[in-house]
N, C-alpha and C positions, 0 to 999 in steps of 0.2 A: 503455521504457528501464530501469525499475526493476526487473521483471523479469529479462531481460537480465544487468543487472548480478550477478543473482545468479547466473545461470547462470555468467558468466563465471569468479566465487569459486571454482565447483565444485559447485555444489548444484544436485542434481538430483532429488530430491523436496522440492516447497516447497507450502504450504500459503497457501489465498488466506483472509483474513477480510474480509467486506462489511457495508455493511449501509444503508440506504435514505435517502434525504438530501431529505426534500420539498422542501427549499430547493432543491436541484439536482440535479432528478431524473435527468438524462441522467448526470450525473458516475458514480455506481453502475453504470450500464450502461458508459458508456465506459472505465471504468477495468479493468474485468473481462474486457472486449473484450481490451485491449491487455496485460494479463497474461494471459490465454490466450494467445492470437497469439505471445507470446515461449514460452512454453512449446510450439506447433505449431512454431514454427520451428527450434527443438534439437532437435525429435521427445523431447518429456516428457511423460508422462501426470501425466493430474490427477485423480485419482481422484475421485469424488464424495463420500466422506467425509473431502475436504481440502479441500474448499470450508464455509465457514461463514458467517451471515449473521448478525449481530448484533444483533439486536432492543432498538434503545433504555434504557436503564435497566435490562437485564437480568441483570447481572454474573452473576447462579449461571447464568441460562442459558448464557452464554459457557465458563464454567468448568465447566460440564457436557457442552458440544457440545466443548471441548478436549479433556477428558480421555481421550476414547478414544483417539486419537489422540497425545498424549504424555504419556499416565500412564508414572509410572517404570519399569512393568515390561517396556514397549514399548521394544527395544529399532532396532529400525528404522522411530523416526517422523521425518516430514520433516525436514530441518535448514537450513530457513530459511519464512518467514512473510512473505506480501506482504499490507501492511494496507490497506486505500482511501484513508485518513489517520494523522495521524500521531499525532489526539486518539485514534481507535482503538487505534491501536500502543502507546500508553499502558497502553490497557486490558487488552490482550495480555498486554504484558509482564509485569503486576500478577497476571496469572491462571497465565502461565507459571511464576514463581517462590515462586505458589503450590506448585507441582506440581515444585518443588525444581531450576527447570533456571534456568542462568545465562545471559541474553544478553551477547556476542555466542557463546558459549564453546559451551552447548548448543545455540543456535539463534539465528539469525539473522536480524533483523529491518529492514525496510524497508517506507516508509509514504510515496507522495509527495504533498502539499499545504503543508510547513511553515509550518503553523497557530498549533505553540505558542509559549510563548515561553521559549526556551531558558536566559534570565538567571537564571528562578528556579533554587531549589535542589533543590524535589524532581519537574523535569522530569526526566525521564532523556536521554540525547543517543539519537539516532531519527536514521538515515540517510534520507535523503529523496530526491527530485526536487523544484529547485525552480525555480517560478515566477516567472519575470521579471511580477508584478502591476501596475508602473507602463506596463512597453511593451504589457501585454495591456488596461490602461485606455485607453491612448491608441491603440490600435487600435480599437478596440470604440467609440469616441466618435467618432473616423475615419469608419468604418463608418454609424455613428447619423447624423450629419449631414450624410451622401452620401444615404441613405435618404431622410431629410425633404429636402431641398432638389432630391431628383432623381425624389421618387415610386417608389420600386423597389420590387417587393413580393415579391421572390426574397429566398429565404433566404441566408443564407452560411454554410459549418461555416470556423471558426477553428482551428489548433493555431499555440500559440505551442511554440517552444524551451524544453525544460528541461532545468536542471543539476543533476548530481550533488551532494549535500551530503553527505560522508562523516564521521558524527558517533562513527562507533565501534561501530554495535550489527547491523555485518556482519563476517564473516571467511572468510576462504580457507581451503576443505579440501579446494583443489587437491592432488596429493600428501601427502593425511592420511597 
């Protein structure tokens, strides 16, 4: 959907950053999944040096794997950025403005999990997807105690419903 959303702004080169979540290993794959798929279904290329995978603790390496890709003298680099999350989207953004570009104004950024916490002062506002976490607890414990009380030893994939959080740090350049 987060995908999507940007296609709909008008951005048609967008740039994906990932990066490995041991805690939830399938999240990395399935997130990457479903921003491809939006990019297949507009018929978008994704070029392979607009995919980035972010290595833990790496900041220069992030800010190294960007750079070619929106150093200032590039003047046709993606203009917009799909993060895995939105502690990621952080970090982006921090290495974008290194590299002298303004979100949402230079690029456009969207990150769905709304993880942080927006109250403070130096979150920046991160458009997201987000997560109904109470109705997908109450699913999942649904689930958990149909399992034990019925013996079932089949799997189940879950997708819950997500909503747009429109916090500022996308724009339309529909009609630029």
């Amino acid at each position: 959907e987060a995908g999507c959303y940007l296609v709909k702004l008008g951005h048609t080169k967008i740039a994906y950053v990932g990066v490995q979540r041991p805690d939830l290993p399938s999240l990395s794959n399935d997130r990457f999944i479903g921003f491809k798929k939006a990019m297949d279904v507009n018929s978008l290329e994704l070029p392979e040096k607009h995919i980035i995978e972010f290595e833990t603790g790496h900041m220069d390496k992030l800010r190294k794997d960007l750079y070619p890709i929106f150093n200032p003298a590039q003047k046709d680099h993606p203009t917009a950025v799909f993060c895995l999350d939105d502690d990621l989207a952080l970090r982006v953004i921090m290495a974008l403005k290194e590299l002298a570009l303004k979100i949402p104004d230079d690029v456009s950024i969207i990150a769905p999990g709304d993880v942080l916490d927006y109250n403070l002062s130096h979150i920046p506002p991160i458009s997201t997807m987000q997560i109904d976490t109470s109705y997908l607890g109450k699913i999942v414990s649904q689930m958990l105690i149909n399992r034990i009380e019925n013996s079932q030893n089949a799997q189940h994939g879950l997708k819950v419903q997500q909503h747009l959080v429109e916090r500022g740090s996308c724009r339309s350049i529909v009609n630029k």
